[in-house]
C-alpha positions as CSV (number, residue, x, y, z in Angstrom):
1,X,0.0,0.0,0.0
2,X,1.0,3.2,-0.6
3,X,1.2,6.8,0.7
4,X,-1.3,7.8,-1.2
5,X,-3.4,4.9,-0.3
6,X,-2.5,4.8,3.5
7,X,-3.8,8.4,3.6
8,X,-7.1,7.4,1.4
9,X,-7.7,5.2,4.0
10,X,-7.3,7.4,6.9
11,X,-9.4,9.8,5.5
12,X,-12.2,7.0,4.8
13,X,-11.6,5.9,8.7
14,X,-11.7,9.7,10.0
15,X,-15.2,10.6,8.1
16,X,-16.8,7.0,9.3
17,X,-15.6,8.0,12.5
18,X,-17.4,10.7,12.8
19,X,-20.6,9.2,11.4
20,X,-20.8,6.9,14.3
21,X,-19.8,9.7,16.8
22,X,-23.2,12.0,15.6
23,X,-25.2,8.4,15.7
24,X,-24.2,7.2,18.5
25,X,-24.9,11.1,20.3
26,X,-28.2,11.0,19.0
27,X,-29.5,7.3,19.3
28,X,-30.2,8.6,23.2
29,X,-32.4,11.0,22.3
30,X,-36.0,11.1,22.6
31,X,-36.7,13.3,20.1
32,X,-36.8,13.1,16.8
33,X,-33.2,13.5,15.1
34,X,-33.1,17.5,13.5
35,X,-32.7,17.5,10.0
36,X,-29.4,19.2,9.4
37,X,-28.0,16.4,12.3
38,X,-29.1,13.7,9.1
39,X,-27.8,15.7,6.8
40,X,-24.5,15.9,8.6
41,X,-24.3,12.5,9.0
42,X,-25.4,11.9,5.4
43,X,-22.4,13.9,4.2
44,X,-19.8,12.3,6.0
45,X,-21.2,8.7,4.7
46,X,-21.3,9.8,1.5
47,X,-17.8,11.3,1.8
48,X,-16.2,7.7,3.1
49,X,-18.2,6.1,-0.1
50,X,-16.5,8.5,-2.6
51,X,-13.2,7.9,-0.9
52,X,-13.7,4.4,-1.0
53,X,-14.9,4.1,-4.6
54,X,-11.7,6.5,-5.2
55,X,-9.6,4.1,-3.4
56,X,-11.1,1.1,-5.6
57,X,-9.8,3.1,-8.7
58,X,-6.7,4.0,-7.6
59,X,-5.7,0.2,-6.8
């Protein structure tokens, strides 16, 4: 693997990362989750997906 695929894949881990953080902070909650906190967590999944398909192509 190399550099530029070691840091792909830190960059994949950091945005899953914080996925689960903001789903695992609002899984408590008893209300229903705010819109712009699913659209956060939307963006960083769909960041780590177009890392990983990147990644894919790179290799």
């Amino acid at each position: 693997m190399d550099a530029e695929e070691r840091d792909q894949m830190r960059r994949i881990q950091t945005d899953e990362a914080c996925s689960m953080v903001q789903l695992n902070m609002t899984s408590g909650q008893l209300m229903p989750l705010h819109k712009l906190a699913v659209e956060d967590v939307s963006t960083f999944h769909r960041a780590a997906l177009d890392l990983q398909i990147e990644l894919l192509h790179a290799r």
